[in-house]
KOLMI-126942 format. One line per field, with one value per residue (C-alpha): residue in one letter; residue number from 1; x, y, z. Coordinates in steps of 0.02 Angstrom, whole numbers, plus 50000, padded with zeros to 5 digits. Layout:
REM residues N
residu	[A|...];
num	[NUM|...];
X	[X|...];
Y	[Y|...];
Z	[Z|...];
END
This chain:
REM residues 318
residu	[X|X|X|X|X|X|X|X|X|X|X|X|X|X|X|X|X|X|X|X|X|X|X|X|X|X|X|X|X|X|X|X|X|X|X|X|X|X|X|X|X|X|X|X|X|X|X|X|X|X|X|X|X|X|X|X|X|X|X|X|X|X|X|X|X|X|X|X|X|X|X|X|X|X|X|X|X|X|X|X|X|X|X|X|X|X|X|X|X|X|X|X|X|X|X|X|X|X|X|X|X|X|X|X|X|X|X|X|X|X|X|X|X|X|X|X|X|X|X|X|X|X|X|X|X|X|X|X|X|X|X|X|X|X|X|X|X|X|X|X|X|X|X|X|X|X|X|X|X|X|X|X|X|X|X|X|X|X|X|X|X|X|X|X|X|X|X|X|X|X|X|X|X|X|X|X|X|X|X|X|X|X|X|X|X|X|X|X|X|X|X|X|X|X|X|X|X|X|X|X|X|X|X|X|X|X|X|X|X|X|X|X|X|X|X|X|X|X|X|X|X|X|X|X|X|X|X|X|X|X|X|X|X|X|X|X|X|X|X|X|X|X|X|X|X|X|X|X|X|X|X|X|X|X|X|X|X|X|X|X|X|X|X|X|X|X|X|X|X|X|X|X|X|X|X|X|X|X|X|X|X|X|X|X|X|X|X|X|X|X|X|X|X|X|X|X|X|X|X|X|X|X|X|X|X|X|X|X|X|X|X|X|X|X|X|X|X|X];
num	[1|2|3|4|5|6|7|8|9|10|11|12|13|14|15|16|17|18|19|20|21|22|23|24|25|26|27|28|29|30|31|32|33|34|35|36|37|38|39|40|41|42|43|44|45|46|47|48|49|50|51|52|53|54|55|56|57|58|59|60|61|62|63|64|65|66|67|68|69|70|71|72|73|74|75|76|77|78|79|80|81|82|83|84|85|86|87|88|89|90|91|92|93|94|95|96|97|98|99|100|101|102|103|104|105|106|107|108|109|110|111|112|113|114|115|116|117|118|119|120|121|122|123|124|125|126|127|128|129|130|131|132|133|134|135|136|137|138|139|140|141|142|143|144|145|146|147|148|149|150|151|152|153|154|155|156|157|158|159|160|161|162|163|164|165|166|167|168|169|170|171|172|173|174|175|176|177|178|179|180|181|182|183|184|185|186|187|188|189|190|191|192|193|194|195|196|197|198|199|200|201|202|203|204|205|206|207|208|209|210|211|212|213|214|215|216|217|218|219|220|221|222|223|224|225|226|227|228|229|230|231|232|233|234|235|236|237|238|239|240|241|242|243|244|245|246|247|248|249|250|251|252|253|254|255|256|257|258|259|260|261|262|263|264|265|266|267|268|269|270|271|272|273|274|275|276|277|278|279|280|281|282|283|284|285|286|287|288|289|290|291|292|293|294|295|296|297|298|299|300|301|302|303|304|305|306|307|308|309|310|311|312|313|314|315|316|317|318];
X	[51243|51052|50962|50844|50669|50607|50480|50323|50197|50149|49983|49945|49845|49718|49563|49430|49531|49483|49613|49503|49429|49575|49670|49527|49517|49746|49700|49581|49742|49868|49896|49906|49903|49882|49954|49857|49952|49837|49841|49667|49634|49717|49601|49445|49274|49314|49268|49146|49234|49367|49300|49358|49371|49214|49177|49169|49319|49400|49362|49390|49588|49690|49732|49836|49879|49705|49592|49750|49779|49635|49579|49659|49849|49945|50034|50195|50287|50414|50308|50224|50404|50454|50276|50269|50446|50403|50247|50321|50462|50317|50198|50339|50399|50212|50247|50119|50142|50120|50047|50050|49880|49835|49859|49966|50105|50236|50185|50259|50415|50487|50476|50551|50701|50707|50674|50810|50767|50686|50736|50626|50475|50522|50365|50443|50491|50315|50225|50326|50236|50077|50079|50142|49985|49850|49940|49976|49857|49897|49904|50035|50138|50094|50176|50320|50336|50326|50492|50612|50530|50430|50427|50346|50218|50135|50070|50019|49856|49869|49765|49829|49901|49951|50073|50126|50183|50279|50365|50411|50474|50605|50679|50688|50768|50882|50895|50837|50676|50572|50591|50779|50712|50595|50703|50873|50931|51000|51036|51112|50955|50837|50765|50858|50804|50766|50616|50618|50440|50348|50231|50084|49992|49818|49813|49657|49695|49536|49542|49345|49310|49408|49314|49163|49193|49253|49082|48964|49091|49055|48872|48870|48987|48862|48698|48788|48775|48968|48876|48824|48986|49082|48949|48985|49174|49141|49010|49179|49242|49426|49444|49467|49506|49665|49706|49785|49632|49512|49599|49557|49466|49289|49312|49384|49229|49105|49185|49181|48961|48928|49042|48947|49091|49055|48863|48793|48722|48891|48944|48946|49033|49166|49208|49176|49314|49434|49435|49494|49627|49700|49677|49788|49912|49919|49952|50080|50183|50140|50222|50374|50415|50475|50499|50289|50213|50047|49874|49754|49594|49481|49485|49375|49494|49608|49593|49631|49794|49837|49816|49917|50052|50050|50068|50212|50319|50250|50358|50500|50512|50697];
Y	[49435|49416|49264|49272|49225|49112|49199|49282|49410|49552|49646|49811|49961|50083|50038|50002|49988|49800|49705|49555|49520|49536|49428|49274|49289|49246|49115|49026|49031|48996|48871|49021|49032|49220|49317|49475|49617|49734|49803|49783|49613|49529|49577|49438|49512|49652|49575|49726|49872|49781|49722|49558|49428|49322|49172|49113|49181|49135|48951|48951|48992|48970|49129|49176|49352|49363|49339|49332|49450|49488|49677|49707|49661|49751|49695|49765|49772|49680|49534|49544|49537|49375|49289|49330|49280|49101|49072|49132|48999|48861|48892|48888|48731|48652|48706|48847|49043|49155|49300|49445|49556|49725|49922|49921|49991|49997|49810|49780|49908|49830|49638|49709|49829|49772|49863|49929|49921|50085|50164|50103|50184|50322|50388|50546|50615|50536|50638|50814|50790|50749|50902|51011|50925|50990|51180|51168|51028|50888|50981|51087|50934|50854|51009|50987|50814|50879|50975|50846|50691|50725|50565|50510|50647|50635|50463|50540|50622|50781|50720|50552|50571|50395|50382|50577|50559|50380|50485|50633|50519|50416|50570|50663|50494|50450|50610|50513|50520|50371|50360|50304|50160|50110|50136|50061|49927|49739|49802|49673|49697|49684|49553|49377|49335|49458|49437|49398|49484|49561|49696|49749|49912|49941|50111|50241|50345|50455|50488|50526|50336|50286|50400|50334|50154|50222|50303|50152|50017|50125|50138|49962|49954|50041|49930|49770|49827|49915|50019|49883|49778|49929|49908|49746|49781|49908|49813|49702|49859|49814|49904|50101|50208|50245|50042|50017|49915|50049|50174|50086|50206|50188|50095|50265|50375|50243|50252|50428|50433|50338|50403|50565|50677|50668|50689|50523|50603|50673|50481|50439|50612|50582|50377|50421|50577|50467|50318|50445|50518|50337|50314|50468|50402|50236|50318|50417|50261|50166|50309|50292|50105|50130|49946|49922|49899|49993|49930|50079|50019|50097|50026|49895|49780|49819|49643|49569|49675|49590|49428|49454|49557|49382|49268|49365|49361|49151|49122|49242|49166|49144];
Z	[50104|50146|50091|49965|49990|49863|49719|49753|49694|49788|49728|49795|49810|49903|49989|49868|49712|49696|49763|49830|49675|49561|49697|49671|49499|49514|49633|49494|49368|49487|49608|49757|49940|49993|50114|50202|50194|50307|50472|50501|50437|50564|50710|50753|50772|50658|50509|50411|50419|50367|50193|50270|50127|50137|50210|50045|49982|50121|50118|49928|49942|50089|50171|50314|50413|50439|50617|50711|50844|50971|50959|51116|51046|50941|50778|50704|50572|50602|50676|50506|50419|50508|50483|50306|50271|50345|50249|50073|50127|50186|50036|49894|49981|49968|49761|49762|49736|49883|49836|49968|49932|50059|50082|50234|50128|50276|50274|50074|50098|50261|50200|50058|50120|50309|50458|50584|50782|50815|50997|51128|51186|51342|51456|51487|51315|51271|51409|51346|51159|51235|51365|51184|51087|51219|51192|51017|50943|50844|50672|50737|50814|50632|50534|50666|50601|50409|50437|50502|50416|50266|50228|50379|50386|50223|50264|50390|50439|50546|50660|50691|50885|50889|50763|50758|50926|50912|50768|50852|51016|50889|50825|51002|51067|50911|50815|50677|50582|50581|50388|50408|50513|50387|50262|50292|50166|50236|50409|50537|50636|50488|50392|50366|50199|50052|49945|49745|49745|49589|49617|49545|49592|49563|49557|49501|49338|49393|49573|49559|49516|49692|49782|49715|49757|49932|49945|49913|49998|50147|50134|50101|50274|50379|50288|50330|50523|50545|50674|50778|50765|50827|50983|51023|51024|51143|51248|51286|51410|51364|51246|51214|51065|51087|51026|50861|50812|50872|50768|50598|50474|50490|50675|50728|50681|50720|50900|50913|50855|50996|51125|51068|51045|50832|50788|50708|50586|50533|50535|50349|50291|50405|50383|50188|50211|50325|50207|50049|50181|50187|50002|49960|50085|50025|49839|49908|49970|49805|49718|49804|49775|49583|49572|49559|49395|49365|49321|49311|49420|49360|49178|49111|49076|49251|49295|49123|49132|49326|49259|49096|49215|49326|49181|49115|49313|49318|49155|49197|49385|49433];
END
């Protein structure tokens, strides 16, 4: 019998549905520490195409998951698993709630069902999907995908070669799609400690309002100087676009302006387009955990309703 991991709240949702905000505004009723749950946060020097929390913000509650891995690394989900589950343990021995805030939806599912070892990566079964991708294109690879792991591919974009392939090579090793990996329940090899975690969902009752807010978030992106901080990442010569960091929405397009294989003036169409591809994804896996409870974002009083919601799991804590 797992462990249980003592209480915490977990608040969720899409890119620009508000998180940050609605995350401070629990910090200033609660005595919190939070907990990134994002991908992209944890890389230093990529702090505005993030939406980074601000230095401010930052320095007002303690926060941790977030400026530690070095562009060049990569970060799993499993390494996030084991960090998390020590720092919900550390901050609810220190008396304070954790509370886990982000997008990276594979993030919130395998802290809270576990992970299984996935097979190890193999050079030649990866070099057979790559040869098939320059024949057949990605898309085609990605429709592949969308008939033995639908799962899988709807989170996915068709033309994500990083992650298409990694799926395709796990069921050509195991015969197994990479949704059972992500999906098994209190495997031996999964996590040690299971979470008593509440979780809210901030989730947009008018999809037009999200895309909105995804619209001006980016154009406020690209006026803070996202253009030039993608620049000096690349002025490094380390790194390349084929890095899990480089791949980030927005870092991804930027990359591709200057490298001159996307026209810049196409730039803001196609970060703005990206960043609602990764929105309907990230509502896709919301919709699957039926354990979430829903705050519609885009009403007046959304943030009201996530600090009422809180309230409510503080008293009812085990």
């Amino acid at each position: 019998m797992a462990q249980a991991l003592p209480f915490s709240i977990g608040l969720a949702g899409p890119t620009a549905a508000g998180k940050t905000a609605a995350a401070m505004a629990i910090a200033l009723e609660h005595d919190c520490e939070i907990i990134s749950v994002d991908s992209a946060l944890v890389y230093r020097g990529m702090d505005i195409g993030t939406a980074k929390p601000s230095a401010a913000e930052l320095a007002a509650v303690p926060h941790h998951l977030i400026n530690i891995r070095d562009p060049l690394q990569a970060y799993s989900a499993a390494e996030f698993v084991a960090d998390a589950q020590a720092l919900i343990t550390d901050i609810s021995a220190r008396g304070k709630l954790p509370l886990l805030v982000g997008g990276t939806m594979l993030y919130f599912k395998a802290l809270a069902d576990g992970i299984d070892p996935m097979p190890a990566a193999n050079a030649a079964v990866r070099a057979e999907i790559e040869l098939e991708a320059q024949h057949k294109g990605w898309p085609a690879l990605h429709a592949e995908l969308a008939q033995i792991d639908p799962t899988t591919a709807a989170r996915l974009a068709p033309a994500d070669s990083q992650r298409i392939q990694r799926a395709l090579e796990v069921f050509r090793i195991s015969g197994l799609p990479l949704s059972h990996f992500h999906a098994r329940q209190n495997s031996a090899a999964g996590v040690a400690a299971k979470p008593q975690a509440a979780l809210i969902s901030l989730e947009p009752q008018d999809r037009a309002w999200l895309h909105a807010r995804i619209a001006q978030r980016f154009d406020q992106m690209l006026a803070e100087g996202l253009v030039d901080e993608v620049k000096t990442l690349r002025a490094r010569g380390d790194l390349h676009p084929d890095l899990p960091s480089m791949r980030c929405v927005g870092y991804r397009q930027v990359w591709e302006a200057l490298d001159g294989t996307s026209p810049l003036a196409e730039l803001r169409d196609k970060g703005i387009f990206a960043t609602r591809q990764l929105a309907k994804r990230q509502i896709t896996w919301l919709r699957s955990m039926a354990q979430r409870q829903v705050v519609a974002c885009d009403q007046s009083d959304a943030q009201e309703q996530v600090l009422r919601a809180v309230r409510s799991l503080v008293s009812e804590r085990p």
